[in-house]
C-alpha positions as CSV (number, residue, x, y, z in Angstrom):
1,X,100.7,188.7,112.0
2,X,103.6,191.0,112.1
3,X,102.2,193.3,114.1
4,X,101.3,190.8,116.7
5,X,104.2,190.0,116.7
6,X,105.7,193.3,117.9
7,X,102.8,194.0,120.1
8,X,104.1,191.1,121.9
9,X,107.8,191.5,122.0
10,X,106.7,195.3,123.0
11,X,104.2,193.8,125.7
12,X,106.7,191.9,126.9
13,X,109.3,195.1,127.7
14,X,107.2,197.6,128.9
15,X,105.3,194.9,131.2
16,X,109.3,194.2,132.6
17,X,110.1,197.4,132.4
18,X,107.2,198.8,134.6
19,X,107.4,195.7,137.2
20,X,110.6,196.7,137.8
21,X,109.6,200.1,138.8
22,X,106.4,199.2,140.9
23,X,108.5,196.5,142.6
24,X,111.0,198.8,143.9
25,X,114.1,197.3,142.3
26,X,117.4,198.6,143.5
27,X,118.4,199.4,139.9
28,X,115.1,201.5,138.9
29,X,115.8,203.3,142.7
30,X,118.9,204.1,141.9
31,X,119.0,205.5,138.2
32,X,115.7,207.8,139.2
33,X,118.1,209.2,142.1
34,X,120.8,209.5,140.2
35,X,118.2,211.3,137.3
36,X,116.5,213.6,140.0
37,X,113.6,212.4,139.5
38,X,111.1,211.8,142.5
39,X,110.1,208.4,143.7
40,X,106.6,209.1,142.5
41,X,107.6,209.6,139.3
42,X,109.3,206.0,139.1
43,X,106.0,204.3,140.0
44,X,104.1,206.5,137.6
45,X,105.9,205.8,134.6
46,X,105.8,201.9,136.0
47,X,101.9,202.0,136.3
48,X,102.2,203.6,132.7
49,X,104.6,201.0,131.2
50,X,102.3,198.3,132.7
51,X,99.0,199.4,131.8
52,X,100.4,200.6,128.1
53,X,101.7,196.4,128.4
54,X,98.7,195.1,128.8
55,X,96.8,197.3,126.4
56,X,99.3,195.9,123.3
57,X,98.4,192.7,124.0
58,X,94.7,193.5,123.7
59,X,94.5,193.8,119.5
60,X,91.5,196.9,120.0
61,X,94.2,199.1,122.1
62,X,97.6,197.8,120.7
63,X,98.2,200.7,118.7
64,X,96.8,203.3,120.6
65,X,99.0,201.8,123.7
66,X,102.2,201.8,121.2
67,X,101.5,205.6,119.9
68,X,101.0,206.2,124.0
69,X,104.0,204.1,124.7
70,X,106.7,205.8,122.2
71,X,105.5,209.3,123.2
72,X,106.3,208.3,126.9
73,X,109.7,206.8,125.5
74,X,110.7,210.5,124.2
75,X,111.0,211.4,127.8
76,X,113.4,208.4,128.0
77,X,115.7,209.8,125.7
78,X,115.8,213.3,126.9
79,X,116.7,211.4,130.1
80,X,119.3,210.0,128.3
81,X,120.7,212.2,126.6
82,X,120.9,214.8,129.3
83,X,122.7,212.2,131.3
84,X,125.1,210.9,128.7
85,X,123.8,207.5,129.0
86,X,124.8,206.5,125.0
87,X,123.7,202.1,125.4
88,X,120.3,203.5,127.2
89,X,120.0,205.8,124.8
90,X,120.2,203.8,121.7
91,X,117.9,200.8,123.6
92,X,115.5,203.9,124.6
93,X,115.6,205.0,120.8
94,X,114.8,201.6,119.2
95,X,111.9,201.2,121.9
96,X,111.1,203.9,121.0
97,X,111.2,203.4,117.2
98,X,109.4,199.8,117.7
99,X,106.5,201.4,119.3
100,X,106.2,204.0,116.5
101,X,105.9,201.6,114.2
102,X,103.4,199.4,116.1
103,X,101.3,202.8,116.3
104,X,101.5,203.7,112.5
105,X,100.9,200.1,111.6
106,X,97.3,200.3,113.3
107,X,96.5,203.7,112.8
108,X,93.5,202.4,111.3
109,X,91.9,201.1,114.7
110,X,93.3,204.5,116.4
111,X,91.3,206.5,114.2
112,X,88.0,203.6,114.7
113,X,88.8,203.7,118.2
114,X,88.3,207.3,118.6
115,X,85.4,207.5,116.6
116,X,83.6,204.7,117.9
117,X,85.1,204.3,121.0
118,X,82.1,201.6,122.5
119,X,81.2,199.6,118.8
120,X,82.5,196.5,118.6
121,X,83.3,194.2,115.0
122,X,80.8,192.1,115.6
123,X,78.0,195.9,116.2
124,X,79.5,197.5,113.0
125,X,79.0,194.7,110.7
């Protein structure tokens, strides 16, 4: 139950988070500028933070997405720290942190995942 929980509340930031990007908000526009990052790269990491969303909400792909998630969320923090943006950073770092855990907490279904990538519960019963 707990780790629904955070796959939620995760779900929930990384799906706002990416919308943001994809929608071309003035904010996201202007901190990748102001990062030097190319516009591509803002609807890249969008589609990423949207698709890595959706897949903590889906319980066979919640960890995987959160291990995927708080890798991506290391470039955040470089960002971040090379920028001297301390409040992103620490929100960046407990994202980050949240996402680690998620992953850890189902390493268990990573490991399935990979190994039986197509079986279902129901097929390995």
């Amino acid at each position: 139950m707990k780790t629904k929980a955070l796959s939620i509340l995760l779900a929930l930031v990384f799906l706002a988070s990416g919308l943001a990007k994809l929608a071309s908000l003035e904010f996201e526009l202007v901190a990748f500028e102001r990062w030097g990052y190319p516009i591509w790269f803002m609807y890249l990491i969008g589609a990423v933070e949207v698709v890595g969303g959706i897949g903590l909400i889906i319980q066979r792909f919640s960890a995987a997405a959160g291990a995927a998630l708080a890798l991506m969320m290391i470039g955040a923090i470089g960002t971040h720290v090379i920028h001297s943006e301390w409040g992103m950073l620490a929100a960046a770092s407990l994202i980050f942190l949240m996402s680690a855990v998620r992953a850890y907490l189902g390493w268990e279904d990573v490991r399935t995942l990979i190994r039986h990538p197509i079986e279902t519960k129901e097929s390995s019963q």
